[in-house]
C-alpha positions as a printed Julia matrix, in Angstrom:
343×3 Matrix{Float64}:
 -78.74  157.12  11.52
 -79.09  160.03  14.42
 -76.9   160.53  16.81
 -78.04  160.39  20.43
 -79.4   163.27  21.89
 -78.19  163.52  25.49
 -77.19  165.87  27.8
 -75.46  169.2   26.89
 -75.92  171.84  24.43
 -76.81  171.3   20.92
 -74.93  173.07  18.07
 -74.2   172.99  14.24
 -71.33  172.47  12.42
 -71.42  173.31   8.67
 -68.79  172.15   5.69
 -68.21  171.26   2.56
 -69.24  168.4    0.19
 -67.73  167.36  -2.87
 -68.05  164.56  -5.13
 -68.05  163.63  -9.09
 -71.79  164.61  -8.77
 -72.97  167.38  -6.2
 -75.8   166.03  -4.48
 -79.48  168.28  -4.41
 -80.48  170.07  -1.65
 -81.88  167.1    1.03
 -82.77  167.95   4.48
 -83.43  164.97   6.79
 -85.57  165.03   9.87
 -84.35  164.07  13.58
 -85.84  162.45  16.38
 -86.61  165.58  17.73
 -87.7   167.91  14.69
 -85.72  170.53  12.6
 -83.93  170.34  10.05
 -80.91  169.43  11.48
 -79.19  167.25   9.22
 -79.07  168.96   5.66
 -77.03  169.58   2.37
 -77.71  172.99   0.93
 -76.46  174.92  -1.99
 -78.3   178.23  -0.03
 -74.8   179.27   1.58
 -74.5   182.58   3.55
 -71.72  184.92   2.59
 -70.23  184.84   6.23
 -69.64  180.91   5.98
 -68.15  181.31   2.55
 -65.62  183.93   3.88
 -64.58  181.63   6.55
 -61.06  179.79   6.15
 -60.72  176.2    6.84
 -58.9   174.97   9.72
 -55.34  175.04   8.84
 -51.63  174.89  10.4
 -51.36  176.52  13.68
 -48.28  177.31  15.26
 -47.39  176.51  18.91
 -48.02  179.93  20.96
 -44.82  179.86  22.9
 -42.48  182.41  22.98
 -38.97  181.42  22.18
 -38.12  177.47  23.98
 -37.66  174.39  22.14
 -40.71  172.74  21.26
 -42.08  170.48  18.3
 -45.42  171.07  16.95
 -47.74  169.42  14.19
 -51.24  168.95  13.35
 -53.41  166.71  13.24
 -54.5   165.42   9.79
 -56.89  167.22   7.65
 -58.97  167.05   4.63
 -59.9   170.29   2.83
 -62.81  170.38   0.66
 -64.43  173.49  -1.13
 -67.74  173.1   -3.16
 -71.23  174.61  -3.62
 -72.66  172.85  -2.06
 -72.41  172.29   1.98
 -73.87  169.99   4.7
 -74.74  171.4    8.39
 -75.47  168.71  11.14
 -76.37  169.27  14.43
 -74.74  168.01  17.41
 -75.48  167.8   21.35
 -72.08  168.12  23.19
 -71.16  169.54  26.74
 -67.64  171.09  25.42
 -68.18  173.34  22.08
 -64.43  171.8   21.56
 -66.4   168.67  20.81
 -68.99  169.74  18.33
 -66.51  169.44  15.14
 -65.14  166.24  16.41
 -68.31  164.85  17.24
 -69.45  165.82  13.73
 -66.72  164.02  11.86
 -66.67  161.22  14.62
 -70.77  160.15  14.82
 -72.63  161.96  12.17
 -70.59  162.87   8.85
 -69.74  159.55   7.88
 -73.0   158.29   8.33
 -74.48  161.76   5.81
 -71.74  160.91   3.45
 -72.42  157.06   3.13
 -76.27  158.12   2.87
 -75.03  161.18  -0.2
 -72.67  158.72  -1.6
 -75.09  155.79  -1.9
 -77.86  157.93  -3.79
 -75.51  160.05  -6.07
 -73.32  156.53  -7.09
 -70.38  158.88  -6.63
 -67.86  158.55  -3.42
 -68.05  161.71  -1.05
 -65.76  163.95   0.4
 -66.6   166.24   3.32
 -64.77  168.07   5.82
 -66.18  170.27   8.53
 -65.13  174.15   8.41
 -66.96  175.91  11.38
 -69.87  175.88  13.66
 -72.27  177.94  16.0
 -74.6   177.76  18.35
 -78.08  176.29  17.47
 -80.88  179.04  16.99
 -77.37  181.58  16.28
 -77.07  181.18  12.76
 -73.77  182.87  11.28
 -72.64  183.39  14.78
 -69.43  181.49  14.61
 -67.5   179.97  17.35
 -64.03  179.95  17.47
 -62.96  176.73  16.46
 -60.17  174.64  19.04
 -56.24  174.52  17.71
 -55.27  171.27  16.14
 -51.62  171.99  17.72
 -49.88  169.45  19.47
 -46.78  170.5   21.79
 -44.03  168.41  23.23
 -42.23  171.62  25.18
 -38.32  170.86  26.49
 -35.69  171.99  28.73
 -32.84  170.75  26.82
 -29.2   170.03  28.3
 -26.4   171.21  25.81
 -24.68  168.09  24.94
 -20.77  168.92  24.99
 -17.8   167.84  22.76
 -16.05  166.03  25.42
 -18.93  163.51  25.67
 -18.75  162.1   22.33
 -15.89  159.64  21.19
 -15.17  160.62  17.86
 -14.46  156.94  16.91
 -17.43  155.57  18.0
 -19.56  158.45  16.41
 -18.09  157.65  12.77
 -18.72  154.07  13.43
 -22.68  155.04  14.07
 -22.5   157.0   11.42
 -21.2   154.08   8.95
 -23.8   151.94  10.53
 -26.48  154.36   9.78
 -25.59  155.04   6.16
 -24.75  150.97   5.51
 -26.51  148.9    7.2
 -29.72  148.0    5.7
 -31.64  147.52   8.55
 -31.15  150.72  10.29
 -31.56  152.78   7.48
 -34.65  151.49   7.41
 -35.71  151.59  10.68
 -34.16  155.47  11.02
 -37.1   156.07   8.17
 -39.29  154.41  10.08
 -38.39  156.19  13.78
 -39.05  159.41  11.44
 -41.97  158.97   9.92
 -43.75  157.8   13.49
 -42.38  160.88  15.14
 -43.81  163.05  12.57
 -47.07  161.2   13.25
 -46.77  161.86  17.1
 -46.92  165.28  16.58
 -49.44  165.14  13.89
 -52.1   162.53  14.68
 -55.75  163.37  14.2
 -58.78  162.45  16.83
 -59.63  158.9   15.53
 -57.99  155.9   16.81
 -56.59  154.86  13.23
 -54.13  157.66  13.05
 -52.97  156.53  16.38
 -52.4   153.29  15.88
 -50.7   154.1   12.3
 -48.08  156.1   14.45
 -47.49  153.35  16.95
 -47.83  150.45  14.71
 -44.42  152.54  12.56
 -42.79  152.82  16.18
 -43.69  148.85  16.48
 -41.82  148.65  12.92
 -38.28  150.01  14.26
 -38.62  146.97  17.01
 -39.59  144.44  14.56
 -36.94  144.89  11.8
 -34.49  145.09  14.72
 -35.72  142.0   16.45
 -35.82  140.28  12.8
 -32.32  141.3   12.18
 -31.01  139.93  15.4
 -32.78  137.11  15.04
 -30.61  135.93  11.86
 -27.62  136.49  13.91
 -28.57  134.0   16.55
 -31.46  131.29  15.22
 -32.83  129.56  17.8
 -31.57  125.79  17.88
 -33.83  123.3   20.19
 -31.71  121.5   22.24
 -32.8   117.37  21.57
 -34.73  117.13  24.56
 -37.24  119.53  22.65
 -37.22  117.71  19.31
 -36.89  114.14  20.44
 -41.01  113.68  21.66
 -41.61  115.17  18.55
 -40.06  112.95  16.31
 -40.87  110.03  18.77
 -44.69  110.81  18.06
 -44.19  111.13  14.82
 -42.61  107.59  14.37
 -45.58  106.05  16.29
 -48.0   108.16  14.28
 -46.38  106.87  11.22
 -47.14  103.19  12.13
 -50.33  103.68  13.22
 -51.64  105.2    9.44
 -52.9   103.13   7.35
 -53.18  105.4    4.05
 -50.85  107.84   2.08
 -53.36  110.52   3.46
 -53.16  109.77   7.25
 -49.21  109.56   6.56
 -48.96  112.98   5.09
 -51.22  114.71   7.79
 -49.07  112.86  10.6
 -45.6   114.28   8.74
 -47.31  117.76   8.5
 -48.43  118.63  11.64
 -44.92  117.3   13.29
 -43.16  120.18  10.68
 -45.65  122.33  11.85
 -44.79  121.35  15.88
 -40.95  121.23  14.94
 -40.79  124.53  12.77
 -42.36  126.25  16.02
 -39.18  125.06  17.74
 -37.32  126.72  15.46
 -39.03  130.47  15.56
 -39.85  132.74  18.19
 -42.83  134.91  18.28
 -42.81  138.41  17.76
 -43.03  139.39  21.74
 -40.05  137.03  22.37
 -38.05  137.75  19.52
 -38.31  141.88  20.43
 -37.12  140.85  24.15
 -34.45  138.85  22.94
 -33.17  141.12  20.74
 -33.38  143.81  23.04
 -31.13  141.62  25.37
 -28.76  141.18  22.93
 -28.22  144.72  21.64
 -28.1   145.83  25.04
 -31.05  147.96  25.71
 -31.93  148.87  29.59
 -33.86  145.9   30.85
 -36.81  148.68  31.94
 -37.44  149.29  28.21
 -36.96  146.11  27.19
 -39.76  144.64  29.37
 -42.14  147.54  28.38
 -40.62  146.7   24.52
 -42.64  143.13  25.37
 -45.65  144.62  26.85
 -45.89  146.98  23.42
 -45.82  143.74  21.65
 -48.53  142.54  23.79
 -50.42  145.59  22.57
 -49.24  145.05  18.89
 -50.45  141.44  19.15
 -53.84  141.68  20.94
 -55.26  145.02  19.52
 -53.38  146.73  16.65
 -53.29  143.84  14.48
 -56.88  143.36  14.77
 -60.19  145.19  13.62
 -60.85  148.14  16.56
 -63.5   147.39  18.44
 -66.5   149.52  18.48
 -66.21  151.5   20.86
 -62.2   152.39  20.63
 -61.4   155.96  20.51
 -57.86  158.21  20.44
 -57.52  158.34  23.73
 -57.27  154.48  24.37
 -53.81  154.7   23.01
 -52.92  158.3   22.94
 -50.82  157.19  25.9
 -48.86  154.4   24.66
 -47.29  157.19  22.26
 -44.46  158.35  24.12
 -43.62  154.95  25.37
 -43.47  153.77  21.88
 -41.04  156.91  20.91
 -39.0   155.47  23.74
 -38.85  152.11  23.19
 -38.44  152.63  19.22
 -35.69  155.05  20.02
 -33.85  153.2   22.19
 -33.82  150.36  20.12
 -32.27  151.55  17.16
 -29.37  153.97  19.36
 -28.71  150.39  20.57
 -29.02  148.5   17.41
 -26.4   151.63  15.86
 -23.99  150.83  17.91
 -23.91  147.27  17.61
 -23.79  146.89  14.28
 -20.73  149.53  14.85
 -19.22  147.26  17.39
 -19.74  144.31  15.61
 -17.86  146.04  12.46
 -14.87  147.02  14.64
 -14.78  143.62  16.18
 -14.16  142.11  12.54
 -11.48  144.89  11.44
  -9.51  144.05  14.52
């Protein structure tokens, strides 16, 4: 349960733990001696004084900018834990806390007490500088712009009351507009693991998918008979061939199962498709199906071990623009689909 000790500096972060039942004091031994993994009730004055990391806003003067933080936990108790960490950045020390050592304390805490823990880390110093506290990095994340005024003679007041009917009717993009919020809020406010990552770009994925879904009812697939002849061909041999009730139903089940793949798409072709249709710019459509590829081969699937933040942090902003562009799109095709009708 230690962390590995290699190259850098070694420091200790200190916060809180709190449970149903506070655990005693327990100091655990590393690999290399000291008491660097502990929970203590013996708190000095200076660490209760400190205040836990909080909102910070974006140090620029004036602009336009969007700021948010990343998520997290606040925990006040008696009692405290202080691990030690080896890191080359101090930035690192808190992160590498919660990241390789906390949850490992915490499992250890919650599994002798019976009681689930709660911990969050609050500050740290230098090994051997007790009470000596390093300031502690900003949890603010900035997306700074140079905006062009949009003027009135750009926008067609017709179709901009037909968006706005399609926004406020139809089902799917109110939806999806919740969605394209709530993942932008996460953008801006996504913590250092990779779950709060992929939680903001599997909601982007969501605006795509109800879109593609949508579409998808307007214009089912139908297999021409070339594709469903062999089927049913095989199936008729297959058929003849059985000699039991049994063999029968397996041979009439897996042809459904061949013929109902005729008629569906999967999720990468029905997001292309539909991005065709609504008339999104081909260059977002294509990177539309390589975020599906992503969606398909690693966000719907346990992360592997060694997946951090910064394996995806840069799929982000592509998501934001695929997502976006998507539902503008989808907006005014469901408006141009209504006027179509009234005419």
């Amino acid at each position: 349960m230690f962390p590995s000790m290699g190259n850098g500096d070694v420091y200790v972060v200190w916060g809180y733990i709190a449970g149903a039942v506070l655990p005693p004091n327990l100091e655990f031994d590393g690999p290399e001696g000291g008491d660097w993994l502990c929970v203590t009730q013996d708190v000095p004055d200076s660490f209760r004084r400190l205040d836990p990391p909080g909102v910070v806003e974006a140090q620029l003067g004036g602009g336009t900018w969007a700021t948010g933080t990343g998520r997290r936990t606040r925990v006040r108790s008696a009692a405290v834990f202080k691990v030690s960490v080896r890191v080359v950045d101090p930035d690192d020390a808190m992160r590498t806390a919660e990241a390789e050592v906390l949850p490992r304390l915490l499992a250890v805490v919650s599994a002798m007490t019976g009681s689930p823990m709660f911990g969050a880390p609050v500050a740290f110093h230098a090994a051997n500088e007790p009470e000596q506290w390093l300031p502690r990095r900003s949890d603010a994340w900035v997306d700074a712009f140079t905006p062009r005024q949009f003027k009135a003679e750009e926008a067609d007041p017709d179709e901009w009351a037909g968006v706005v009917w399609a926004a406020q009717h139809d089902y799917t993009a109110r939806h999806a507009a919740v969605d394209m919020y709530v993942a932008n809020n996460r953008y801006l406010s996504h913590g250092d693991d990779a779950a709060d990552v992929r939680t903001a770009l599997l909601t982007y994925f969501f605006v795509l998918e109800r879109i593609a879904d949508r579409i998808g009812r307007f214009f089912p697939p139908k297999p021409t008979p070339d594709e469903s002849a062999p089927l049913v061909e095989t199936l008729e041999k297959a058929l003849d061939r059985a000699t039991s009730v049994e063999q029968k139903v397996e041979c009439v089940r897996v042809a459904a199962q061949k013929l109902q793949a005729l008629h569906s798409r999967g999720i990468k072709r029905r997001v292309v498709e539909a991005g065709g249709t609504i008339d999104v710019d081909e260059n977002v459509v294509r990177t539309a199906g390589q975020f599906a590829d992503l969606r398909n081969s690693q966000l719907g699937h346990v992360p592997s071990a060694g997946e951090t933040a910064k394996d995806l942090v840069g799929w982000l902003p592509k998501a934001q623009q695929c997502a976006h562009a998507y539902l503008s799109a989808y907006l005014r095709w469901v408006e141009g689909r209504d006027q179509a009708a009234s005419d």
